[in-house]
Backbone atoms as SQL, in Angstrom:
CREATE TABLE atoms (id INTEGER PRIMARY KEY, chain TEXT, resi INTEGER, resn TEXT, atom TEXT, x REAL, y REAL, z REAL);
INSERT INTO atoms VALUES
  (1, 'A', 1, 'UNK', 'N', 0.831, -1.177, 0.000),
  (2, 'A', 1, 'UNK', 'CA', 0.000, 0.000, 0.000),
  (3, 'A', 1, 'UNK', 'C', 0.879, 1.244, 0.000),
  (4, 'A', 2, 'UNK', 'N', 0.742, 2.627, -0.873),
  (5, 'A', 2, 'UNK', 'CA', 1.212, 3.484, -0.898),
  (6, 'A', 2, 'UNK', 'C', 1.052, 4.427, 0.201),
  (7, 'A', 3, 'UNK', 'N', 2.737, 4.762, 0.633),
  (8, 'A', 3, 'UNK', 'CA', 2.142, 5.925, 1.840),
  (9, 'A', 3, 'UNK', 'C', 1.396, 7.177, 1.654),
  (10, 'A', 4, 'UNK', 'N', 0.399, 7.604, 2.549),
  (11, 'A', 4, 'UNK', 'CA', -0.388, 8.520, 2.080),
  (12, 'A', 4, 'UNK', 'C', -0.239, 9.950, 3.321),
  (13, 'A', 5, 'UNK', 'N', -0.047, 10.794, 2.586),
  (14, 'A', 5, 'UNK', 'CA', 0.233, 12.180, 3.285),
  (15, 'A', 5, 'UNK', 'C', -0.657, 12.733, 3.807),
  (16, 'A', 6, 'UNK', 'N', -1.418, 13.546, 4.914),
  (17, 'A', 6, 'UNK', 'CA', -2.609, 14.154, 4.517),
  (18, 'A', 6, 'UNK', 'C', -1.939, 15.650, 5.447),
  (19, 'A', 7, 'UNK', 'N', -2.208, 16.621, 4.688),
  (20, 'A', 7, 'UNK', 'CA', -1.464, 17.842, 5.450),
  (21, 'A', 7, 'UNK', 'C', -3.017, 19.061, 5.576),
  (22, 'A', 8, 'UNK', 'N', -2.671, 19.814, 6.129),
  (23, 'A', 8, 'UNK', 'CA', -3.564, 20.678, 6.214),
  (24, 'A', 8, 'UNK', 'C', -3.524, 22.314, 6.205),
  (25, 'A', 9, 'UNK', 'N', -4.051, 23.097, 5.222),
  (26, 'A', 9, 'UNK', 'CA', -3.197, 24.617, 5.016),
  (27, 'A', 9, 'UNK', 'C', -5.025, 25.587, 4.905),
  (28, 'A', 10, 'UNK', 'N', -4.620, 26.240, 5.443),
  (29, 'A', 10, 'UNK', 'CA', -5.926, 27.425, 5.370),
  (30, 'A', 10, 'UNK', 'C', -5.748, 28.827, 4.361),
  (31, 'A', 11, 'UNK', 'N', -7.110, 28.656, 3.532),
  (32, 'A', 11, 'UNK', 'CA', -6.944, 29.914, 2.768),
  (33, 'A', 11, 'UNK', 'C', -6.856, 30.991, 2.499),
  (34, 'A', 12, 'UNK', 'N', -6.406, 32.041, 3.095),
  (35, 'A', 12, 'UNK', 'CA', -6.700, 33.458, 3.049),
  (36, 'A', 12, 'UNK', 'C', -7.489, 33.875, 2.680),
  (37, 'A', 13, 'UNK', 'N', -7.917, 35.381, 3.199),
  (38, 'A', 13, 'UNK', 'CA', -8.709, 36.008, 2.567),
  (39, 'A', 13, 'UNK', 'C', -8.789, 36.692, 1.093),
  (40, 'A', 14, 'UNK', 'N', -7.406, 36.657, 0.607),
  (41, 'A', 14, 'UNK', 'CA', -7.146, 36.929, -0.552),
  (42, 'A', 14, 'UNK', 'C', -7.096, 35.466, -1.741),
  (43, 'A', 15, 'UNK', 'N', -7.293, 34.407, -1.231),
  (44, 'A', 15, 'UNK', 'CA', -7.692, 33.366, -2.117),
  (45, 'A', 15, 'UNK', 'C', -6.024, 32.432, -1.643),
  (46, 'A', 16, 'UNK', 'N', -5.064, 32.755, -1.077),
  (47, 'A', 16, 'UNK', 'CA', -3.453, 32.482, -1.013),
  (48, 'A', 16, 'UNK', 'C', -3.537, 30.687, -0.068),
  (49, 'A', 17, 'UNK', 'N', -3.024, 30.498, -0.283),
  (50, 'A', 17, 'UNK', 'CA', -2.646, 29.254, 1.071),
  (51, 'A', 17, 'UNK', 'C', -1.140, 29.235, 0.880),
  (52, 'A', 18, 'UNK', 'N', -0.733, 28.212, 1.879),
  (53, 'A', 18, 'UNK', 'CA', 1.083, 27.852, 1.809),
  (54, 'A', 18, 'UNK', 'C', 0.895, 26.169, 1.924),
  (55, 'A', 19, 'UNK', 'N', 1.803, 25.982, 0.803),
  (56, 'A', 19, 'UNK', 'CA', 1.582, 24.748, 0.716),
  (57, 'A', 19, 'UNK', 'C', 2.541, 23.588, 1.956),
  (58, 'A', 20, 'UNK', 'N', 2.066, 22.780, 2.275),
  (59, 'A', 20, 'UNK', 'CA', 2.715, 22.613, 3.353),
  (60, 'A', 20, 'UNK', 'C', 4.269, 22.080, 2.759),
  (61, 'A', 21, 'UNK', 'N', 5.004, 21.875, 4.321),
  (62, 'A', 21, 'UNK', 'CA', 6.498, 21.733, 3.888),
  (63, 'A', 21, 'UNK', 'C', 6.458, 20.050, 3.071),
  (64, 'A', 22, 'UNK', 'N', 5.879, 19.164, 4.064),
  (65, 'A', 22, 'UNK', 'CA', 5.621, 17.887, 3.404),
  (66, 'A', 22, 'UNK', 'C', 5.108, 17.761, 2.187),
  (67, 'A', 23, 'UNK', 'N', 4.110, 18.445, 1.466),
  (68, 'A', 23, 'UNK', 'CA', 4.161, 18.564, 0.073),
  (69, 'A', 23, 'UNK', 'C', 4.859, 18.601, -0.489),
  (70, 'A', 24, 'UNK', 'N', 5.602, 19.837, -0.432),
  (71, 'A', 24, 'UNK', 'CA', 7.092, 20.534, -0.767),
  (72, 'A', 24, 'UNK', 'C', 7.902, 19.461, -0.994),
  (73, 'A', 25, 'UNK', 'N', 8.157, 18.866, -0.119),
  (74, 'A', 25, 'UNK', 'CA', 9.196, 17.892, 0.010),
  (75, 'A', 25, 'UNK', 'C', 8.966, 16.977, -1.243),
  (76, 'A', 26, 'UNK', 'N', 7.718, 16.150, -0.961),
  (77, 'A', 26, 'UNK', 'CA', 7.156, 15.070, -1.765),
  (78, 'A', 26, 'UNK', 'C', 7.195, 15.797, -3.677),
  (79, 'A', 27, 'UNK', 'N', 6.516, 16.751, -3.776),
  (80, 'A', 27, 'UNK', 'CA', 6.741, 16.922, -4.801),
  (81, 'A', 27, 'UNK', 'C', 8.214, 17.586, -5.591),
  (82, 'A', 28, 'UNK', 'N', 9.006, 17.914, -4.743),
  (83, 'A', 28, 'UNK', 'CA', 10.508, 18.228, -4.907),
  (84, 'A', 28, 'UNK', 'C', 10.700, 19.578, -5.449),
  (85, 'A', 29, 'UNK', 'N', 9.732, 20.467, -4.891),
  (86, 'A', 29, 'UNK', 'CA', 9.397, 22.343, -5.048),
  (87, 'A', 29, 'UNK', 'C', 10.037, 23.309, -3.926),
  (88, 'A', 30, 'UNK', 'N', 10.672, 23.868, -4.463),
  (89, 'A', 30, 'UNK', 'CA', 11.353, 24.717, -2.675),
  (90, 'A', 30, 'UNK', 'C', 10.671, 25.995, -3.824),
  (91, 'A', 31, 'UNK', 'N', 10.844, 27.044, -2.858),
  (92, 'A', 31, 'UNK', 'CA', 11.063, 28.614, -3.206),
  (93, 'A', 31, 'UNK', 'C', 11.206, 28.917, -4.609),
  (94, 'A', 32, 'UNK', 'N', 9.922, 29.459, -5.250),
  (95, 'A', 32, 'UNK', 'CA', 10.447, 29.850, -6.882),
  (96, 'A', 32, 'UNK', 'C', 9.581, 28.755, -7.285),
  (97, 'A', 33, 'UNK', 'N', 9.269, 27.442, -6.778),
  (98, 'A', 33, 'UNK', 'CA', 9.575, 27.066, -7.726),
  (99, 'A', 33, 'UNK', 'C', 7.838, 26.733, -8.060),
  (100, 'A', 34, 'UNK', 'N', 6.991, 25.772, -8.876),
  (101, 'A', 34, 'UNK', 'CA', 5.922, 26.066, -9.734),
  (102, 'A', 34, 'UNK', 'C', 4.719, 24.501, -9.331),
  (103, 'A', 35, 'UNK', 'N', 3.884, 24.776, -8.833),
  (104, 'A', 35, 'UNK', 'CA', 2.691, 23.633, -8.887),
  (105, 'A', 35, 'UNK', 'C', 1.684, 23.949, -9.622),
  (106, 'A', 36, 'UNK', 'N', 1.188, 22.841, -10.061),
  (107, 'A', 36, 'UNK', 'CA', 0.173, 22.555, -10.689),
  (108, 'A', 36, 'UNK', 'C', -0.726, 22.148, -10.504),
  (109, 'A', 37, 'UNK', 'N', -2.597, 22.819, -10.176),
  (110, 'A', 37, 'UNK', 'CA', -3.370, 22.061, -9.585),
  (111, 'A', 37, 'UNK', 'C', -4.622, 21.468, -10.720),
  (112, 'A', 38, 'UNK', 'N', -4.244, 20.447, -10.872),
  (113, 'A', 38, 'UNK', 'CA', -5.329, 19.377, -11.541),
  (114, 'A', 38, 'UNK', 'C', -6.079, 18.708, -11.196),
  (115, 'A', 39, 'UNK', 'N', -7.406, 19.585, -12.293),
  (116, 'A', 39, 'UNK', 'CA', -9.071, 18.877, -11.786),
  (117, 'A', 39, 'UNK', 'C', -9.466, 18.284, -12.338),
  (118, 'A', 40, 'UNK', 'N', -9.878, 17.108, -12.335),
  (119, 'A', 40, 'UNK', 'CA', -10.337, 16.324, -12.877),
  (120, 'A', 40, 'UNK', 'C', -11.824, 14.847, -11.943),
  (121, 'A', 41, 'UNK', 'N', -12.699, 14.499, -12.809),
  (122, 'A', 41, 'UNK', 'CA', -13.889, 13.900, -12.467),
  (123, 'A', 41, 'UNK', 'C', -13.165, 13.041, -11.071),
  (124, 'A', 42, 'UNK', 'N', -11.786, 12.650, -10.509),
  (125, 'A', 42, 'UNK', 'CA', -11.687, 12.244, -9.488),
  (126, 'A', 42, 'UNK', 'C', -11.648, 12.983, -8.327),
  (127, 'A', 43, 'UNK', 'N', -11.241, 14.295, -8.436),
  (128, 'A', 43, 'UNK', 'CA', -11.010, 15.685, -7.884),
  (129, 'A', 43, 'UNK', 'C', -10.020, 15.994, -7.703),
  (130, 'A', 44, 'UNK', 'N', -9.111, 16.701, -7.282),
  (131, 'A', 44, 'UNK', 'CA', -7.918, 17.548, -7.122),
  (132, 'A', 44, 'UNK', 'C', -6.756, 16.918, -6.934),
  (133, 'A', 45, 'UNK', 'N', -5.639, 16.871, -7.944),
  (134, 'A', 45, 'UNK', 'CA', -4.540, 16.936, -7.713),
  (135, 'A', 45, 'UNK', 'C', -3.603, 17.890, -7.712),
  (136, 'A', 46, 'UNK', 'N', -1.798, 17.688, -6.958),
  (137, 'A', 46, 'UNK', 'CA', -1.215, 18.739, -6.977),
  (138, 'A', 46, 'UNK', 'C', 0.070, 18.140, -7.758),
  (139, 'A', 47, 'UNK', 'N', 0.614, 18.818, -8.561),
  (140, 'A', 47, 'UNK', 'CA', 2.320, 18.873, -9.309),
  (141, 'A', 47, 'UNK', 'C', 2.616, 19.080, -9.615),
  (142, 'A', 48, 'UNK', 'N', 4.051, 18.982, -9.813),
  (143, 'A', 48, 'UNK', 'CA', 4.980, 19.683, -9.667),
  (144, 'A', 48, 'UNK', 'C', 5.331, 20.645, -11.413),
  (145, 'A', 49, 'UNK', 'N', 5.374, 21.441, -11.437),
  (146, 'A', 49, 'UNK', 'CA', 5.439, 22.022, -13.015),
  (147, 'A', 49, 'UNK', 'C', 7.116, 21.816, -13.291),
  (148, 'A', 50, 'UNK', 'N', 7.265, 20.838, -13.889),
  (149, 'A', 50, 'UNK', 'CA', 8.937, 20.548, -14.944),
  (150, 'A', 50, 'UNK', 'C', 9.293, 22.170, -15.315),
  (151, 'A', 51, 'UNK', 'N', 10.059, 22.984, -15.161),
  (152, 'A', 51, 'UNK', 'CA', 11.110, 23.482, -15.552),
  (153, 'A', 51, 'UNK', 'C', 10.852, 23.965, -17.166),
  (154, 'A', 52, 'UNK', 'N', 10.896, 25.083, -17.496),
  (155, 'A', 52, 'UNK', 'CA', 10.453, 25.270, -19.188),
  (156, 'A', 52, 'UNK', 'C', 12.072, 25.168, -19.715),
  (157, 'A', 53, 'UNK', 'N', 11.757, 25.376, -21.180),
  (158, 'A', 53, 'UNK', 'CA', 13.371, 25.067, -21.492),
  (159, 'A', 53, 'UNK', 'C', 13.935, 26.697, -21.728),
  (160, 'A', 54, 'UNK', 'N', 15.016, 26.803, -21.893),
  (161, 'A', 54, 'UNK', 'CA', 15.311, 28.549, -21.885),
  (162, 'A', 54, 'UNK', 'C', 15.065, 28.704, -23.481),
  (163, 'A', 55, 'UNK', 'N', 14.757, 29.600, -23.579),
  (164, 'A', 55, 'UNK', 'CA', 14.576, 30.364, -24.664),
  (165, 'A', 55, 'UNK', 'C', 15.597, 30.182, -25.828),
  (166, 'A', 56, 'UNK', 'N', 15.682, 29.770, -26.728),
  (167, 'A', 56, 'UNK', 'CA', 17.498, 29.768, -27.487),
  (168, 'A', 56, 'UNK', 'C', 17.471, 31.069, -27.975),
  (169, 'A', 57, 'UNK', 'N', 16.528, 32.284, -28.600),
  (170, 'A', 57, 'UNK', 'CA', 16.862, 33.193, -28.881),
  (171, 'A', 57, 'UNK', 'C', 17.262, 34.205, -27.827),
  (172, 'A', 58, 'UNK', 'N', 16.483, 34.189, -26.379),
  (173, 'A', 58, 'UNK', 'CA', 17.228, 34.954, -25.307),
  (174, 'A', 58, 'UNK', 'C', 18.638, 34.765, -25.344),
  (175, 'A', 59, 'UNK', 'N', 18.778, 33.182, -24.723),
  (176, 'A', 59, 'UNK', 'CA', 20.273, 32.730, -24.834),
  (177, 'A', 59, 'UNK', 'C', 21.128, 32.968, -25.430),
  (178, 'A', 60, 'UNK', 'N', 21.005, 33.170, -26.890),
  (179, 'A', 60, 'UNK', 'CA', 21.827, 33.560, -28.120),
  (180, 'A', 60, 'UNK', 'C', 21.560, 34.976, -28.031),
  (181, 'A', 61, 'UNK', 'N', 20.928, 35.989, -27.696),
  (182, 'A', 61, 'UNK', 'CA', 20.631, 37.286, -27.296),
  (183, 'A', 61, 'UNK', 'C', 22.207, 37.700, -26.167),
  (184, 'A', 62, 'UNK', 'N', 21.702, 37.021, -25.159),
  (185, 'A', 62, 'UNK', 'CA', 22.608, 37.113, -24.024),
  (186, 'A', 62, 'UNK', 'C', 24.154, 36.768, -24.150),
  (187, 'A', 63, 'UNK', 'N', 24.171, 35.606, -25.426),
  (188, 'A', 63, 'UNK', 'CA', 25.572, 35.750, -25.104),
  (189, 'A', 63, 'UNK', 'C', 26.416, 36.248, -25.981),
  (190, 'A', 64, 'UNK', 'N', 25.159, 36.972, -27.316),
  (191, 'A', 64, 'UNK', 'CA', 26.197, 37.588, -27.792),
  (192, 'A', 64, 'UNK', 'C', 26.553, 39.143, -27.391),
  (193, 'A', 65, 'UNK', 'N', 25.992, 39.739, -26.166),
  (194, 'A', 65, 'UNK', 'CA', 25.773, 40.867, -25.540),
  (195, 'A', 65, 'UNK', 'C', 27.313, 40.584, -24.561),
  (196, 'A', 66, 'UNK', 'N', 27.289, 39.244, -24.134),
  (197, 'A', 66, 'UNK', 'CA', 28.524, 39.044, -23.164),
  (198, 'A', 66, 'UNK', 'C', 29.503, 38.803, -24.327),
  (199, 'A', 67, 'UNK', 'N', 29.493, 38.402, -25.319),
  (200, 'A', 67, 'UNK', 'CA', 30.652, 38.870, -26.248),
  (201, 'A', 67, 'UNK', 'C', 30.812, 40.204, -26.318),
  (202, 'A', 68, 'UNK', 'N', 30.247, 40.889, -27.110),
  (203, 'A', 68, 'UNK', 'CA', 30.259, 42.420, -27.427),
  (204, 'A', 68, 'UNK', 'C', 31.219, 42.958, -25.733),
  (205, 'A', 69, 'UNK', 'N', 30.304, 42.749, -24.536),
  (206, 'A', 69, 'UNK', 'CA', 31.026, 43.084, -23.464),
  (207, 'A', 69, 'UNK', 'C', 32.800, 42.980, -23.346),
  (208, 'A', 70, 'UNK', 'N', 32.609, 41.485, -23.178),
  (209, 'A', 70, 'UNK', 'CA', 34.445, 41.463, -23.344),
  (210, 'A', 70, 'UNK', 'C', 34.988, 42.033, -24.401),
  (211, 'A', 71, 'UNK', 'N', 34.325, 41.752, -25.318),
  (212, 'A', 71, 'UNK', 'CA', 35.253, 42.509, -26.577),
  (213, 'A', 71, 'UNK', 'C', 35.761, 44.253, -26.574),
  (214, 'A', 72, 'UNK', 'N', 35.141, 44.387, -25.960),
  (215, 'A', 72, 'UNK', 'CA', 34.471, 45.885, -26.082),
  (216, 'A', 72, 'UNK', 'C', 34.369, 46.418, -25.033),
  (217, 'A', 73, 'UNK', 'N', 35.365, 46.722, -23.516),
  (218, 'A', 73, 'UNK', 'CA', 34.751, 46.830, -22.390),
  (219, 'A', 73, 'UNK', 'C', 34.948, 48.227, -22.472),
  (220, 'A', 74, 'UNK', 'N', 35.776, 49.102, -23.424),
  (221, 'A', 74, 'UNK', 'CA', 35.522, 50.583, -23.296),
  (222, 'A', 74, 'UNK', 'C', 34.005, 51.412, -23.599),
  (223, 'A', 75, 'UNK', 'N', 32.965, 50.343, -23.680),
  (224, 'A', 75, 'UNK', 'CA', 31.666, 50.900, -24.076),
  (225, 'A', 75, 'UNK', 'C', 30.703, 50.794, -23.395),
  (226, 'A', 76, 'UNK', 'N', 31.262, 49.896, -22.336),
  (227, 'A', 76, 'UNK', 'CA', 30.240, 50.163, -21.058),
  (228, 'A', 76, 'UNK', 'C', 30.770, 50.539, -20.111),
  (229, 'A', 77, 'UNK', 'N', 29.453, 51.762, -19.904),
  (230, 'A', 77, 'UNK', 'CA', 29.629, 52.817, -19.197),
  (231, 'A', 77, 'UNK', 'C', 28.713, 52.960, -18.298),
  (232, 'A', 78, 'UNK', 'N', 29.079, 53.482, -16.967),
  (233, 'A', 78, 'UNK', 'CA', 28.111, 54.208, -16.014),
  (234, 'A', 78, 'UNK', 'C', 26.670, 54.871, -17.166),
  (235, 'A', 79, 'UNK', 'N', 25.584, 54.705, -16.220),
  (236, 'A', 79, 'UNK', 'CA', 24.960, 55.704, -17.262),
  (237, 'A', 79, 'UNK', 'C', 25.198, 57.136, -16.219),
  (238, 'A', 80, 'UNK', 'N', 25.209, 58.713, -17.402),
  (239, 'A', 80, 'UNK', 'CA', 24.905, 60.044, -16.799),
  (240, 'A', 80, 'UNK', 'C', 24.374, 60.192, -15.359),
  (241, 'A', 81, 'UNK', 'N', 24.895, 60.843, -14.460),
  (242, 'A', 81, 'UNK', 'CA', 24.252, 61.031, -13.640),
  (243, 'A', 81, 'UNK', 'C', 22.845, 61.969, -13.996),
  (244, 'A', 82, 'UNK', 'N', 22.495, 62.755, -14.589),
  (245, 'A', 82, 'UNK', 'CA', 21.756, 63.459, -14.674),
  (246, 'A', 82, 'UNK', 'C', 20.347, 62.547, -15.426),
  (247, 'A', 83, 'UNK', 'N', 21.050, 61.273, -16.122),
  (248, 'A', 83, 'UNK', 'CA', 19.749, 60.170, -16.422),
  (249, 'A', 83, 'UNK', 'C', 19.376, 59.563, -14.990),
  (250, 'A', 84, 'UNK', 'N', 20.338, 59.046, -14.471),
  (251, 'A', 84, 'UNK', 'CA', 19.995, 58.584, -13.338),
  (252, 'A', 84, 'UNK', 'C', 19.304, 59.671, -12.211),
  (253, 'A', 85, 'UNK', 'N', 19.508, 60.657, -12.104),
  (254, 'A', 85, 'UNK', 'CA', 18.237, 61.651, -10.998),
  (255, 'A', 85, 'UNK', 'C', 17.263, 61.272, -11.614),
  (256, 'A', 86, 'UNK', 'N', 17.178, 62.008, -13.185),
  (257, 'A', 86, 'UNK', 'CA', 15.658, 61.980, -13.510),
  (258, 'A', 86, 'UNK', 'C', 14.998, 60.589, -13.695),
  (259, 'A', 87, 'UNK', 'N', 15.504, 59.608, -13.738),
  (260, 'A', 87, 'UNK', 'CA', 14.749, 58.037, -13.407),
  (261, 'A', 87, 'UNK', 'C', 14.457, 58.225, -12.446),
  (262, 'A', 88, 'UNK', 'N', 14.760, 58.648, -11.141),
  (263, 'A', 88, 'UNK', 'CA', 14.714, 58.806, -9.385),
  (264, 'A', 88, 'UNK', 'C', 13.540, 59.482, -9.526),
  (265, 'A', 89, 'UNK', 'N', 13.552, 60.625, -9.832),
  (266, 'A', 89, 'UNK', 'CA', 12.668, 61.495, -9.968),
  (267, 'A', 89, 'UNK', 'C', 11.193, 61.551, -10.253),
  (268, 'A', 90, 'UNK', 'N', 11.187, 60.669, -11.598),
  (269, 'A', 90, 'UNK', 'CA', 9.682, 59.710, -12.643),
  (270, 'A', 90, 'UNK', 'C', 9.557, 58.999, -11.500),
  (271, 'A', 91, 'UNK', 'N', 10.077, 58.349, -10.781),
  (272, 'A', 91, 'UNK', 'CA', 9.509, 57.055, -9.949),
  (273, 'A', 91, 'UNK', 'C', 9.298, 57.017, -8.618),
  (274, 'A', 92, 'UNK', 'N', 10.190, 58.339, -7.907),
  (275, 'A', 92, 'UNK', 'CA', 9.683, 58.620, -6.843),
  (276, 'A', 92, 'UNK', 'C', 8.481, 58.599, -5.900),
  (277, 'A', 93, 'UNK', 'N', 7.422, 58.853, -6.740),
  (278, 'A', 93, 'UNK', 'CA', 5.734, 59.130, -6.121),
  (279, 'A', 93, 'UNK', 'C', 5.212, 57.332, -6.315),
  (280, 'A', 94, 'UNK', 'N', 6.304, 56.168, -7.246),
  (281, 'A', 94, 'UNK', 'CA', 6.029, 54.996, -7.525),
  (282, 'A', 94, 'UNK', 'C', 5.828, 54.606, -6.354),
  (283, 'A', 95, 'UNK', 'N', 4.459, 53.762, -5.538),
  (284, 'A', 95, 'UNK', 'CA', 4.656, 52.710, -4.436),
  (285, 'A', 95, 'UNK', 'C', 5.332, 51.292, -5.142),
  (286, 'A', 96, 'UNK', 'N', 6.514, 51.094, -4.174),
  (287, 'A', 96, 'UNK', 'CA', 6.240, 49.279, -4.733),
  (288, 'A', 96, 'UNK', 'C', 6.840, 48.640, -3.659),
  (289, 'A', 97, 'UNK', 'N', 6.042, 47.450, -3.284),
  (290, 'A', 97, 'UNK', 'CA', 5.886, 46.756, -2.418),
  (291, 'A', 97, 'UNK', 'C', 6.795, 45.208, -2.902),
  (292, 'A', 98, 'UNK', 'N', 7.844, 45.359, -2.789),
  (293, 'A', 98, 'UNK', 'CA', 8.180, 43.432, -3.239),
  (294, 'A', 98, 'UNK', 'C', 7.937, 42.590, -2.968),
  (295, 'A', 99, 'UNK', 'N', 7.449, 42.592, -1.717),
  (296, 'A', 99, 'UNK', 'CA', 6.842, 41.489, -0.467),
  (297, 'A', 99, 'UNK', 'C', 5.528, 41.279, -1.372),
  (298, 'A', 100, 'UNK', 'N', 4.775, 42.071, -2.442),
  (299, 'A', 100, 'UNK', 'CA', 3.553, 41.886, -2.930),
  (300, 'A', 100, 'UNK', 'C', 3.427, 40.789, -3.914),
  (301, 'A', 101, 'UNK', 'N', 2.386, 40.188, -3.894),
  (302, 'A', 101, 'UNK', 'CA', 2.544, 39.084, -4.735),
  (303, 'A', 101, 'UNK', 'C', 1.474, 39.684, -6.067),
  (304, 'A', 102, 'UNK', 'N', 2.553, 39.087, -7.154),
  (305, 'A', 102, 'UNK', 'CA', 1.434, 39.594, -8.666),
  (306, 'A', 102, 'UNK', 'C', 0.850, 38.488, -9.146),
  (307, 'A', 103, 'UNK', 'N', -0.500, 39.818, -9.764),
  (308, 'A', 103, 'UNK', 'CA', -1.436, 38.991, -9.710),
  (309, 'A', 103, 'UNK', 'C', -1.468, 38.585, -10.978),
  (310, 'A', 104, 'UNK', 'N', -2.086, 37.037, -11.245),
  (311, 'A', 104, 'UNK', 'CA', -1.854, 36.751, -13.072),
  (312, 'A', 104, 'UNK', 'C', -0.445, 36.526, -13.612),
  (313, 'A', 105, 'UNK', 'N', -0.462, 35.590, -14.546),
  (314, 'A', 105, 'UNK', 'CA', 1.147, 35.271, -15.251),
  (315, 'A', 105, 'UNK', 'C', 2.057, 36.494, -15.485),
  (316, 'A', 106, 'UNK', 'N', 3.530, 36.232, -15.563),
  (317, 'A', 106, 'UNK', 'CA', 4.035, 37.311, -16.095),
  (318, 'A', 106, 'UNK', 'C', 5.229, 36.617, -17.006),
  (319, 'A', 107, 'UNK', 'N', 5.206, 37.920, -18.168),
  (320, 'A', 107, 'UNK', 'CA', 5.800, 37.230, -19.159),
  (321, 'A', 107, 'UNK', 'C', 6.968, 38.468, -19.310),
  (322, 'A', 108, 'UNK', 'N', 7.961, 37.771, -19.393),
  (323, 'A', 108, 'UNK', 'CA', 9.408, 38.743, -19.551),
  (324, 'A', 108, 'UNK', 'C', 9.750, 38.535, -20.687);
């Protein structure tokens, strides 16, 4: 007979739970990393989301930027101080909270 886990996590008022550590464990997810909850006519399962593959055009983006770099290190530069205030400046009145969790996918 298969061992069977049974853990217990409460939902927030914002819809959130924490998945317990024994999950965690079992499905092999720390911090970062991605579950999957599947419904189906038996009812709810949880797992683990595999890892996407990287991008090859980022990759090939990135390393030919770290070429150009070494090749080329007289071209990177500090940016202006006077760009850098006025970025300070535009964003100042910005709230941002990192501790906040976003809402919906995000795509970089």
């Amino acid at each position: 007979m298969a061992t069977v886990i049974q853990e217990r996590s409460k939902i927030t008022a914002k819809g959130q739970t924490t998945v317990p550590k024994a999950v965690r464990q079992v499905l092999g997810v720390s911090y970062g990393g991605e579950i999957a909850f599947v419904v189906d006519d038996r009812g709810v399962s949880v797992q683990r989301v595999e890892a996407e593959e990287a991008d090859p055009v980022i990759a090939a983006f990135l390393g030919f930027l770290e070429q150009d770099m070494l090749g080329n290190p007289n071209n990177v530069v500090a940016i202006p101080r006077s760009l850098a205030e006025r970025m300070a400046a535009l964003t100042e009145q910005v709230d941002v909270d990192l501790d906040h969790d976003i809402d919906g996918p995000v795509a970089l």
